[in-house]
C-alpha positions as CSV (number, residue, x, y, z in Angstrom):
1,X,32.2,-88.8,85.5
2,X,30.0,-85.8,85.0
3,X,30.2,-85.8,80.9
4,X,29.2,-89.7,81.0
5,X,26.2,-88.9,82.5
6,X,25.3,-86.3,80.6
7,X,26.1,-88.2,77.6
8,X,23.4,-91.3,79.3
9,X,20.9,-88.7,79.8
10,X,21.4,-86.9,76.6
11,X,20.9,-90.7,75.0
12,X,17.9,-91.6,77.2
13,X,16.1,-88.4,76.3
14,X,16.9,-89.3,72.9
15,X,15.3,-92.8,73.6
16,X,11.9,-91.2,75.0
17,X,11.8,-89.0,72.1
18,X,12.1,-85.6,74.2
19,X,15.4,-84.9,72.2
20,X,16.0,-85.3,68.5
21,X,18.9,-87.1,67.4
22,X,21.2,-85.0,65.4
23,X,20.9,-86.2,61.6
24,X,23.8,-87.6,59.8
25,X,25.3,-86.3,56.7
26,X,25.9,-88.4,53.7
27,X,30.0,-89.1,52.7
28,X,30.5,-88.8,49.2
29,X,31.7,-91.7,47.9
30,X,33.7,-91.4,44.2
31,X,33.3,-94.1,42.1
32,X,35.9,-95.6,39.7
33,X,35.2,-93.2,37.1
34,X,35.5,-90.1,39.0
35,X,38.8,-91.4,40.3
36,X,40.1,-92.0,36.3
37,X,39.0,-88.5,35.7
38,X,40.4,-86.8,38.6
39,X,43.4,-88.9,37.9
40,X,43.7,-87.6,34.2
41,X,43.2,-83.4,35.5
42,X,46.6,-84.4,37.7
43,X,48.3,-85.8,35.1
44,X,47.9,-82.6,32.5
């Protein structure tokens, strides 16, 4: 009970502003090349 209201306060605060939200990082996403190329170093 007590860490869903602190998550509900930690979200309202964020609401008002009085918090910052903590800021996502990007996921690196391989493309179809990279994939080739990493599957050719295995292959070796």
């Amino acid at each position: 009970m007590k860490r869903r209201l602190n998550a509900w306060l930690w979200q309202l605060g964020v609401a008002l502003g009085l918090i910052e939200a903590p800021r996502l990082q990007p996921v690196p996403v391989r493309s179809d090349e990279q994939r080739r190329q990493a599957e050719a170093r295995r292959r070796r």
